[in-house]
C-alpha positions as CSV (number, residue, x, y, z in Angstrom):
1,X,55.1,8.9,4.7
2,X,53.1,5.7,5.5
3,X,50.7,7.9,7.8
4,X,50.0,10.2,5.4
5,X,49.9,7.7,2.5
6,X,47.0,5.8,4.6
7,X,45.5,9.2,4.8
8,X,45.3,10.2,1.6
9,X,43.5,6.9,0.9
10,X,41.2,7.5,3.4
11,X,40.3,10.7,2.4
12,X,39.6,9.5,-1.1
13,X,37.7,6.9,-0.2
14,X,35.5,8.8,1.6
15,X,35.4,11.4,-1.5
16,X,34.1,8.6,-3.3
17,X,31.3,6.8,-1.0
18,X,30.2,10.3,-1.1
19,X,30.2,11.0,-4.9
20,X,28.6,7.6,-5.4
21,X,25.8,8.6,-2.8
22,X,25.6,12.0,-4.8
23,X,25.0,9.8,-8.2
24,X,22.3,8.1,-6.1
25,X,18.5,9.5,-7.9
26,X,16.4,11.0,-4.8
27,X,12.9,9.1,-4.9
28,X,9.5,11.6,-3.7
29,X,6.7,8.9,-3.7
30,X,3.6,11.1,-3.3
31,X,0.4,8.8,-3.1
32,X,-2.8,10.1,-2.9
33,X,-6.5,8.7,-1.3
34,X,-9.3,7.4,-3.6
35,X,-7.9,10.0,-6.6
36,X,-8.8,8.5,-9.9
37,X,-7.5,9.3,-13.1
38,X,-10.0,12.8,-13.2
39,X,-7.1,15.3,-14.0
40,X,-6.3,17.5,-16.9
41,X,-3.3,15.7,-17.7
42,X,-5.7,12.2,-18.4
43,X,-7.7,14.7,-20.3
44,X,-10.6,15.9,-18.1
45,X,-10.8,19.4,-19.3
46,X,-13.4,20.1,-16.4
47,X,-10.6,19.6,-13.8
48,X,-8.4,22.2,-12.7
49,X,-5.3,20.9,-11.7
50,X,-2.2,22.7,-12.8
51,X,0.5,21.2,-10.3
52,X,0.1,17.4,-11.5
53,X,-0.4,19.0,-15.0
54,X,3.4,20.4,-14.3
55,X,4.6,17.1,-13.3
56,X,3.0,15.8,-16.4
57,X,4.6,17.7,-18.3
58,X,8.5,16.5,-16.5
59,X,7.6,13.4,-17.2
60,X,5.2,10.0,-18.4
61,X,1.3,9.8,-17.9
62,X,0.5,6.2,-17.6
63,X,-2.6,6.2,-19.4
64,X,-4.0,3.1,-19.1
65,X,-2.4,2.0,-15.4
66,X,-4.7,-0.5,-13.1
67,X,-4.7,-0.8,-9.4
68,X,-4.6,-4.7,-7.7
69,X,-7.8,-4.4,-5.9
70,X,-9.7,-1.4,-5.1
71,X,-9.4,-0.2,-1.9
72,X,-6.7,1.1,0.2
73,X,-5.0,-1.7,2.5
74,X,-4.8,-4.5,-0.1
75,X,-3.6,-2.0,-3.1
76,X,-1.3,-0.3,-1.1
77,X,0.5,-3.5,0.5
78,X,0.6,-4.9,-3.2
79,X,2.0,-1.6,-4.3
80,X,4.6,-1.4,-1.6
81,X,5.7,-4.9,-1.7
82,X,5.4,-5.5,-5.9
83,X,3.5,-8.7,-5.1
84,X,0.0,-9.1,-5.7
85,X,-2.7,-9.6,-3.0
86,X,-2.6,-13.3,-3.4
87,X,0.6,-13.2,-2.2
88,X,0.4,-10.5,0.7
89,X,-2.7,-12.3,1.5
90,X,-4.3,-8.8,2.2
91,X,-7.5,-9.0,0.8
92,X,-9.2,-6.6,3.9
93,X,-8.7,-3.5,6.1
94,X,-7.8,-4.9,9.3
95,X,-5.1,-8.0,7.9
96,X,-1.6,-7.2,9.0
97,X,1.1,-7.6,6.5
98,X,3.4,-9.3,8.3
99,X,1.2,-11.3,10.0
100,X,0.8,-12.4,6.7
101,X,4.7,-12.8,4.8
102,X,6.5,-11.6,7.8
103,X,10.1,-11.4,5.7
104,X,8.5,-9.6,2.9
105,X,10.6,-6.6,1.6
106,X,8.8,-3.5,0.9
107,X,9.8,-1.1,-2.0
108,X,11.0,1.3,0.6
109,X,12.9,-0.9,3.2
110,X,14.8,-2.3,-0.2
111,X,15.7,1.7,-0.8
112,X,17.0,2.0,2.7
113,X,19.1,-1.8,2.4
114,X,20.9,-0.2,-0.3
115,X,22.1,2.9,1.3
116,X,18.7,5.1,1.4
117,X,17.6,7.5,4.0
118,X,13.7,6.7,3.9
119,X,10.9,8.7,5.4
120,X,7.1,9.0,5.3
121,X,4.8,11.2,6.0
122,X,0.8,11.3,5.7
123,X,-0.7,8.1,4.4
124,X,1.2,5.4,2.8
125,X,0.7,2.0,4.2
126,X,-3.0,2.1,5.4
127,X,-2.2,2.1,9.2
128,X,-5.0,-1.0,9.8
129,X,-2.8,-3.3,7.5
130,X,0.3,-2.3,9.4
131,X,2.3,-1.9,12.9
132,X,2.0,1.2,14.6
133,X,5.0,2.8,13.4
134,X,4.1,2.7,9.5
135,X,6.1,-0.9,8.8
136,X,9.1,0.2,11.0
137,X,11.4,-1.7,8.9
138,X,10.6,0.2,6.1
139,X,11.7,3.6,7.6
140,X,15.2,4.9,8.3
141,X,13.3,7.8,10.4
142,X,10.2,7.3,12.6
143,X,7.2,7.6,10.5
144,X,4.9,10.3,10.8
145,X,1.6,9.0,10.2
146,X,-1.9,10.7,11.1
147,X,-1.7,8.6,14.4
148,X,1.5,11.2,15.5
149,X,0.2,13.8,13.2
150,X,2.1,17.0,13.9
151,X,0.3,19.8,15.8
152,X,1.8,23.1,13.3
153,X,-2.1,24.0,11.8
154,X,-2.5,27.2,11.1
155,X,-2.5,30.1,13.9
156,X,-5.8,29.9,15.6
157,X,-6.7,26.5,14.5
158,X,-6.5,23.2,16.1
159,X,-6.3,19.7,15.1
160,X,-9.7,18.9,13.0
161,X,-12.4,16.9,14.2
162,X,-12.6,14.0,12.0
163,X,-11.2,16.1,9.5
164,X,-13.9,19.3,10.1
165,X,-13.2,22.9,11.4
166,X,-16.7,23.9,11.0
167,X,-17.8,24.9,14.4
168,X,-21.5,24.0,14.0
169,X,-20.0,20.1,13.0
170,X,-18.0,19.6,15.7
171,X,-20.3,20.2,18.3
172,X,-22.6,18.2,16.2
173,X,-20.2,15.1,16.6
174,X,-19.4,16.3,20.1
175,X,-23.3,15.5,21.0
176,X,-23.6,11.9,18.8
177,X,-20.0,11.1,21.2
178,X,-22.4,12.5,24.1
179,X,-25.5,10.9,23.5
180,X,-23.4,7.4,22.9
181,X,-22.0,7.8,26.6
182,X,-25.7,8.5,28.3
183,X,-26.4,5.0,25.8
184,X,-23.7,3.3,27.7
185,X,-22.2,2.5,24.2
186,X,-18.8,0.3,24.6
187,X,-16.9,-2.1,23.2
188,X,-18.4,-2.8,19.2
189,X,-21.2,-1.2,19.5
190,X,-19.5,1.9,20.4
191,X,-17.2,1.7,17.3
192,X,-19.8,0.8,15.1
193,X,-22.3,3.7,16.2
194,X,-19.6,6.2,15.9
195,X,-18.4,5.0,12.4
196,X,-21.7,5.1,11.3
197,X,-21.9,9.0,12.4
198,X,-18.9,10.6,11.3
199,X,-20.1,13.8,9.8
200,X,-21.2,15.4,6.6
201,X,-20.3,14.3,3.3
202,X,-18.7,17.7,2.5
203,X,-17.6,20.7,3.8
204,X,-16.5,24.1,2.7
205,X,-14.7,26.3,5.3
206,X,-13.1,29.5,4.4
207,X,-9.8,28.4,6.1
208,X,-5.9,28.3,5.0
209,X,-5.0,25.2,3.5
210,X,-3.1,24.5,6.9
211,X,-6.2,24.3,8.7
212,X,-7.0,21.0,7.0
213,X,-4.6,17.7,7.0
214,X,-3.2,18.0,4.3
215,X,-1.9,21.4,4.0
216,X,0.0,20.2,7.2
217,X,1.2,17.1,5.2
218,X,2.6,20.0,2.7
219,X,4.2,22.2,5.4
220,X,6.0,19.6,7.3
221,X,7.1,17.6,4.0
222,X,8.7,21.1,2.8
223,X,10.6,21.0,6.3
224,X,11.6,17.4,5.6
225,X,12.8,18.1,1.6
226,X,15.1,21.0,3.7
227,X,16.6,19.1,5.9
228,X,17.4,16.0,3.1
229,X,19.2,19.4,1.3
230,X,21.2,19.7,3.8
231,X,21.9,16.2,4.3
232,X,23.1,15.6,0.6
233,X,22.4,12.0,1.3
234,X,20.3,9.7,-1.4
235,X,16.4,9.6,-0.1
236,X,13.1,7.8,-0.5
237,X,10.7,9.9,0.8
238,X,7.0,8.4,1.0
239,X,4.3,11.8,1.3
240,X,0.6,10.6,1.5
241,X,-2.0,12.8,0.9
242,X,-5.9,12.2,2.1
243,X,-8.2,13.7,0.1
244,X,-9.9,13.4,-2.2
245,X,-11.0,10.8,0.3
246,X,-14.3,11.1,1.8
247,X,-15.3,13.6,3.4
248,X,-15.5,15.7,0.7
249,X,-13.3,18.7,2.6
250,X,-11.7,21.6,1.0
251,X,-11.6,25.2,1.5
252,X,-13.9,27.4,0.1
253,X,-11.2,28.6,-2.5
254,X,-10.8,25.4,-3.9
255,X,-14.9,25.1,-4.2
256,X,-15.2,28.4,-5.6
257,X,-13.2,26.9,-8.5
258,X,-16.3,25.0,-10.2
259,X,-19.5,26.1,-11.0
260,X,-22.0,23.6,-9.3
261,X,-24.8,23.8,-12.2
262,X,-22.2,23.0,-14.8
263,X,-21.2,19.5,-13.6
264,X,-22.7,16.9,-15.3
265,X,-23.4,13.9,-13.9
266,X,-23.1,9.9,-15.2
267,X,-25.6,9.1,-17.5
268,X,-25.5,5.7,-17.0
269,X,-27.2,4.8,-13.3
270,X,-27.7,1.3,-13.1
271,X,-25.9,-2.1,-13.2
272,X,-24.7,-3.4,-16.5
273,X,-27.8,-5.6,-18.0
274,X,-26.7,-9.4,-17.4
275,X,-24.1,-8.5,-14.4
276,X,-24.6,-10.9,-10.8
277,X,-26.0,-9.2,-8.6
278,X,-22.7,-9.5,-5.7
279,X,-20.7,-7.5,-8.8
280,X,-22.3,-4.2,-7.3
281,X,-21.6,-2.9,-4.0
282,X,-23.7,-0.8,-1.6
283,X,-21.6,2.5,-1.7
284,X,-21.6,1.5,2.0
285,X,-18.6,3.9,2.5
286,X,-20.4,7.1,1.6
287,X,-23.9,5.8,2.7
288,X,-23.3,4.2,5.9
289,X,-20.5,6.7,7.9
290,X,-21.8,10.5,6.1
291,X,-25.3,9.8,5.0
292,X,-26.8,8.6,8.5
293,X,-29.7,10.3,9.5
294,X,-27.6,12.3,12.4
295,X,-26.4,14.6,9.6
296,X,-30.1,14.7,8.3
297,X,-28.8,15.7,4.4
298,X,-29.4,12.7,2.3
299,X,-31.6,9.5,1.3
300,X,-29.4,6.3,2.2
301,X,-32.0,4.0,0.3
302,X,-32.2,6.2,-2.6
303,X,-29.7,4.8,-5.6
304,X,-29.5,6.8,-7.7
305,X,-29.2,9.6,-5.5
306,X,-30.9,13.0,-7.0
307,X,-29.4,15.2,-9.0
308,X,-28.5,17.8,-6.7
309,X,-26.9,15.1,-4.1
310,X,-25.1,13.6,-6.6
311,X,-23.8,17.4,-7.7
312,X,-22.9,18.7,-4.3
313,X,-20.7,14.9,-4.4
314,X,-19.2,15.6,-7.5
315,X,-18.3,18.9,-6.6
316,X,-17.2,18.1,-3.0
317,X,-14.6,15.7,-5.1
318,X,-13.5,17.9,-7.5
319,X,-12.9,20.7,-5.3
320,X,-10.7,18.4,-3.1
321,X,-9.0,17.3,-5.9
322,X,-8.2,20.9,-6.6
323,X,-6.7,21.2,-3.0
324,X,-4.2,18.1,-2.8
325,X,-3.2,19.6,-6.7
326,X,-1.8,22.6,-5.0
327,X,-0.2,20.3,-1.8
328,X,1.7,18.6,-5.0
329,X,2.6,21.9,-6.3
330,X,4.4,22.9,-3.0
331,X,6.2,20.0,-3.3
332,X,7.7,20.4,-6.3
333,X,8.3,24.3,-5.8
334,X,10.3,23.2,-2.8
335,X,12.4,20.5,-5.0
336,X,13.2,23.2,-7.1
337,X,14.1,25.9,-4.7
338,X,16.6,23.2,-2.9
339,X,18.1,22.4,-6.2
340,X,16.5,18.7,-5.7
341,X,15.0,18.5,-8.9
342,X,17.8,17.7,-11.0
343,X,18.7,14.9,-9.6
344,X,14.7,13.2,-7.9
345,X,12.4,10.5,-9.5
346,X,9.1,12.4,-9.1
347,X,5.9,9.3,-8.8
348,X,2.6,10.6,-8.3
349,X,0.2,7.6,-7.8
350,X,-3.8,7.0,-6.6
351,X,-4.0,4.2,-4.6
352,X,-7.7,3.0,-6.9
353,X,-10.3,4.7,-8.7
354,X,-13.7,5.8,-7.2
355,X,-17.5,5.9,-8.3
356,X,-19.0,9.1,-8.6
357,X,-22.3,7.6,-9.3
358,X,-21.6,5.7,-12.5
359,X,-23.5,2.6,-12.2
360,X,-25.4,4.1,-9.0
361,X,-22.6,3.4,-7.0
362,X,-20.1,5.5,-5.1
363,X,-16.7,4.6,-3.7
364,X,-14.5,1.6,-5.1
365,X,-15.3,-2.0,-4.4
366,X,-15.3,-3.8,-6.7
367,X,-14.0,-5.0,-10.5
368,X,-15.5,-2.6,-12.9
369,X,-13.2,0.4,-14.8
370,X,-14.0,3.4,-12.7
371,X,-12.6,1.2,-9.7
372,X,-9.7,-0.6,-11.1
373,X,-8.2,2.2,-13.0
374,X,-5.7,4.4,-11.1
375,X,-3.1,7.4,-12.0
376,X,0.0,7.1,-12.3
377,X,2.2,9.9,-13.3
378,X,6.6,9.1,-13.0
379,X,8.9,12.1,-13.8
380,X,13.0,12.1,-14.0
381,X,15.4,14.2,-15.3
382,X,16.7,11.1,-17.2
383,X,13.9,10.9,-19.5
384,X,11.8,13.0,-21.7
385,X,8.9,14.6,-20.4
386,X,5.3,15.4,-21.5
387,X,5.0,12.1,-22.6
388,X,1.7,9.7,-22.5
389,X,1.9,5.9,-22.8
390,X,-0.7,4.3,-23.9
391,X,0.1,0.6,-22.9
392,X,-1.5,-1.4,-20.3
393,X,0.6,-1.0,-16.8
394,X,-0.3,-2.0,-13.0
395,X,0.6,-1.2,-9.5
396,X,3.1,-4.0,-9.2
397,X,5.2,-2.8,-12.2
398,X,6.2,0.5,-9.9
399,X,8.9,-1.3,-7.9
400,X,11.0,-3.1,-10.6
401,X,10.7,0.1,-12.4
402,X,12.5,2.4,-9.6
403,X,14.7,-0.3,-8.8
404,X,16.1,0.2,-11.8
405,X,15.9,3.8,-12.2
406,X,17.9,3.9,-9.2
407,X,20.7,1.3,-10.6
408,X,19.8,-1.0,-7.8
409,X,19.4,-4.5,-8.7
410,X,15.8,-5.7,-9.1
411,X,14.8,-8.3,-6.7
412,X,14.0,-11.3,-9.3
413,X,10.4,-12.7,-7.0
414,X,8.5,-9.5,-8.0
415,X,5.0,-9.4,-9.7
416,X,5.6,-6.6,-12.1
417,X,7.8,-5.4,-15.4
418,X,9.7,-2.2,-14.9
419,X,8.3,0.5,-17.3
420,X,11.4,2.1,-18.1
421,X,11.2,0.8,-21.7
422,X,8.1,2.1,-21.7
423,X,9.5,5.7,-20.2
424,X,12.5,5.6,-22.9
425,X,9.5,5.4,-25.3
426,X,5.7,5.4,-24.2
427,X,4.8,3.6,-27.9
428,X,6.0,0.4,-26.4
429,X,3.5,-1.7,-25.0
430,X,4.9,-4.0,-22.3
431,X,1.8,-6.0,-21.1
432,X,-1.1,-7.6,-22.8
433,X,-3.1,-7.6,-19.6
434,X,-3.2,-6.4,-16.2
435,X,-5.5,-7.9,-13.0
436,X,-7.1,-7.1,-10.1
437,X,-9.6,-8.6,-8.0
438,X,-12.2,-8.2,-5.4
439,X,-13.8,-10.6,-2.6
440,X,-17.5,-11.2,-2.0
441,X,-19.6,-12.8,0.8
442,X,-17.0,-12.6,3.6
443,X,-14.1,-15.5,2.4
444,X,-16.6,-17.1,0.4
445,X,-15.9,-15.9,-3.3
446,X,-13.0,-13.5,-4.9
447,X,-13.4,-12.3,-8.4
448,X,-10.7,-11.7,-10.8
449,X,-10.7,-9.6,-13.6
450,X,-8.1,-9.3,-16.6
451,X,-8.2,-6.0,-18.1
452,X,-6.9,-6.2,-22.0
453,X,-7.0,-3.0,-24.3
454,X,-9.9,-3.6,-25.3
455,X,-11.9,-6.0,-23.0
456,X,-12.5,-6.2,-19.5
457,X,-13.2,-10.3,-18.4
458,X,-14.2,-11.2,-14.5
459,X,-14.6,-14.4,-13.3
460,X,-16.4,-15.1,-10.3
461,X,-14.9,-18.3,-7.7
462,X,-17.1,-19.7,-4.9
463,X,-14.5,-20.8,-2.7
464,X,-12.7,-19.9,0.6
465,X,-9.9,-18.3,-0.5
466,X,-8.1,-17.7,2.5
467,X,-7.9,-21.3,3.2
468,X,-7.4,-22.5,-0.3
469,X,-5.7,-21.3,-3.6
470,X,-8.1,-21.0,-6.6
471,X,-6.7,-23.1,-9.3
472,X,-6.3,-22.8,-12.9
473,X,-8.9,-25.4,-13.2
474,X,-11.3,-23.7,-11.3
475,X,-14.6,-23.2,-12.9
476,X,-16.4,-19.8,-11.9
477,X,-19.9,-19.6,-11.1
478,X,-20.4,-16.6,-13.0
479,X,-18.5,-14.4,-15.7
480,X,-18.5,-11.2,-17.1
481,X,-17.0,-9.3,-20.4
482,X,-17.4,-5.6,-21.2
483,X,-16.0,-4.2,-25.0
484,X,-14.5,-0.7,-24.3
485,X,-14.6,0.2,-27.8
486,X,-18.0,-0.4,-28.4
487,X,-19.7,0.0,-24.8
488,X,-17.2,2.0,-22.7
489,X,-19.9,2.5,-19.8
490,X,-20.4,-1.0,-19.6
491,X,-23.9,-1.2,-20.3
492,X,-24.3,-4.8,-20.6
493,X,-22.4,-7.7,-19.6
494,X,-21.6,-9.5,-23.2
495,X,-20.6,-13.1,-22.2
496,X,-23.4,-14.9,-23.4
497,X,-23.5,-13.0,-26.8
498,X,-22.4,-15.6,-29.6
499,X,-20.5,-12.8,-31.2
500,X,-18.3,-12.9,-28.3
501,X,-17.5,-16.5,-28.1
502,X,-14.3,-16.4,-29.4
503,X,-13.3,-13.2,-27.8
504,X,-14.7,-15.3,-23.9
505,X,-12.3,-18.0,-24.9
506,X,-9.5,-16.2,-25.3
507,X,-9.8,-14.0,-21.9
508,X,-10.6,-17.5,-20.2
509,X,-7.3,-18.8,-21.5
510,X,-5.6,-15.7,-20.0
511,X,-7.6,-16.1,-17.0
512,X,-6.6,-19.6,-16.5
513,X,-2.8,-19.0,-16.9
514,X,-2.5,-16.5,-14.9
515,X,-3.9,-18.2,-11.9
516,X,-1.6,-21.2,-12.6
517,X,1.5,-19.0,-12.9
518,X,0.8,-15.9,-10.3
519,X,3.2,-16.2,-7.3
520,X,1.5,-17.2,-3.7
521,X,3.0,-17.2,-0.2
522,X,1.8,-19.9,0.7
């Protein structure tokens, strides 16, 4: 009787680990390369992308969402940890992490501490900012990252060169990698010369989407959804798509979409009036690695570009845009077809925004809008959908916020708020400001920026920030404000104007309190 007392309990018990891991929320984190808020859910009619517009429409369009710093190692770490790049101390592309704050919990090892099965695939971490293995101690299964990229392209393709299945491009790389060796090239110099020469800014192949990275991303994440199906075991999976990162690479299809002599381009091509100079960047990115003269296509010197270069860009960026759209809709055709959906957070997120020759630049960079601000779509069956917030939100805010969606207890060190006020009802606003910041001159200056609703303020420190915390007391060497409502394009850098005395003061204030109050590592 005792026997099968005991195993009656046993049974139950087990019965009810298992219900509770059924209750669990699945998590699919899909983060995508340089894709700024340029979709037809934000309300760029131009763009066609009908997938995220579906996810839209299950859940909340952060409207007004800002990245940490703009580019991908520092925003991604600040993302994945909820601490800002202050405290990650990741402020480059070749810093590791836990180099850094080597007991540092990332938003998915905290998933996988609390009973998560947790898996990535694509990009995610920028590899340069982490260990081989993707932050092994965030991953219940290996990482596969696009250093153990699967080999399952489509039939009669291999594994692109540099990202290209054009065969006149490859063998055009294949002779720069030749002439290098007859140079005797090593070391630096080698690395340098063939970062400088990677290929074209664009291509248009008439290939399967499989042919390309991420339509492999897709087709392997599909195989992964299956298997968590099967499992029926909570999970975190982490899917990182490329593009639109440069190059500009699509199949013809997803070109074909756009008509070239229809795009418009910025009509503002030059430097806010007033501005330091070291606010700018070189669009070294684009310029340096796929406008060398190897490739023999463009005018590295010329800013602004002309008009035709700077429409075959924009083009080359929607039409990739149009590609990863359709990678997301896989995704959430697969949810679906396994039943998933009913019970998975959905977060779509851009790691920062990009230049498309606003300004004359290109690329990210630095602290002005087209850099700073970032997508950010989160869908749940818990909560209504086809819903747009209008509140100020930030890259940090995203792990309280599934921490709680999941029921899991927030850790209390984090940067952010969680948003789920905001996704119960998207008229709440939950922030006056967000920040994010960018160095200059090697460790010699960082600038910070504090974006409110209607003001952007930057303050420029000369100091060595690795070495040294800027303090509240600080005083910058140089300062910038830009009024959305009356100059969105930020024409002209108003912190001189009297009119805007009062307005300076009060973003200084701001300024000054959050550097006394943001937490540091060190």
């Amino acid at each position: 009787m005792k026997k099968k007392f005991a195993l009656l309990a046993f049974c139950f018990t087990i019965s009810s680990i298992f219900a509770q891991s059924q209750n669990k929320p699945n998590v699919l984190f899909i983060a995508v390369d340089d894709l700024k808020p340029m979709l037809s859910c934000y309300g760029e009619s131009q763009m066609i992308t009908p997938n995220i517009d579906r996810l839209a429409k299950m859940g909340t369009v952060f409207i007004n969402n800002y990245c940490q710093q703009a580019v991908c190692a520092p925003t991604r770490a600040s993302l994945l940890t909820g601490q800002r790049p202050d405290y990650t101390r990741i402020w480059d592309l070749k810093t590791q992490l836990r180099d850094m704050v080597p007991n540092v919990v990332t938003l998915p090892q905290y998933f996988k501490e609390n009973g998560y099965t947790t898996a990535t695939i694509g990009k995610m971490f920028d590899q340069r900012s982490v260990d081989k293995g993707m932050d092994v101690p965030s991953w219940t299964i290996p990482a596969v990252s696009y250093g153990k990229f699967p080999s399952n392209f489509a039939a009669g393709f291999e594994k692109p060169v540099n990202g290209y299945q054009l065969p006149e491009t490859k063998a055009k790389i294949a002779k720069i990698e030749a002439d290098a060796k007859i140079r005797g090239l090593t070391g630096t110099e080698l690395t340098e010369f063939l970062a400088n020469n990677k290929g074209p800014a664009v291509e248009s192949a008439d290939v399967p989407d499989d042919a390309y990275m991420d339509g492999v991303v897709a087709k392997n994440a599909i195989e992964m959804l299956g298997k968590f199906a099967k499992d029926q075991k909570p999970f975190f999976y982490a899917v990182g798509f490329v593009k639109p990162h440069l190059p500009f690479i699509s199949p013809k299809k997803y070109w074909d979409l756009y008509d070239r002599s229809t795009i418009k381009i910025s009509g503002v091509q030059r430097m806010p009036v007033g501005a330091p100079d070291y606010a700018a960047q070189n669009s070294g990115e684009l310029y340096n690695a796929y406008m060398q003269s190897n490739f023999e296509r463009y005018d590295a010197n010329a800013s602004p570009q002309s008009e035709a270069i700077q429409r075959e860009l924009i083009h080359g960026y929607y039409a990739a845009v149009s590609y990863m759209d359709a990678q997301v809709g896989k995704l959430l055709d697969e949810l679906k077809k396994q039943g998933l959906d009913k019970n998975t957070i959905i977060v779509l997120w851009g790691d920062h925004g990009w230049h498309l020759g606003d300004h004359g630049l290109w690329c990210k960079h630095d602290n002005y809008e087209q850099a700073t601000k970032a997508p950010l779509i989160i869908a749940s069956p818990t909560f209504k959908g086809n819903q747009k917030a209008q509140g100020l939100s930030e890259f940090v805010d995203i792990f309280p916020t599934l921490t709680e969606m999941a029921g899991l207890k927030t850790p209390a060190d984090l940067a952010g708020k969680s948003l789920v006020p905001v996704l119960k009802n998207p008229q709440i606003e939950l922030k006056s400001f967000t920040q994010s910041q960018y160095p200059r001159k090697g460790d010699k200056m960082m600038g910070y920026t504090i974006r409110t609703k209607r003001y952007r303020y930057v303050a420029w420190y000369e100091q060595n920030y690795r070495n040294t915390i800027i303090s509240s007391t600080a005083k910058p060497i140089a300062v910038e404000l830009y009024d959305y409502e009356k100059d969105a394009l930020e024409t002209e850098n108003l912190a001189s104007k009297t009119a805007y005395k009062v307005v300076l003061k009060d973003h200084e204030k701001m300024m000054s309190e959050f550097l006394a109050n943001q937490k540091q590592s060190r």
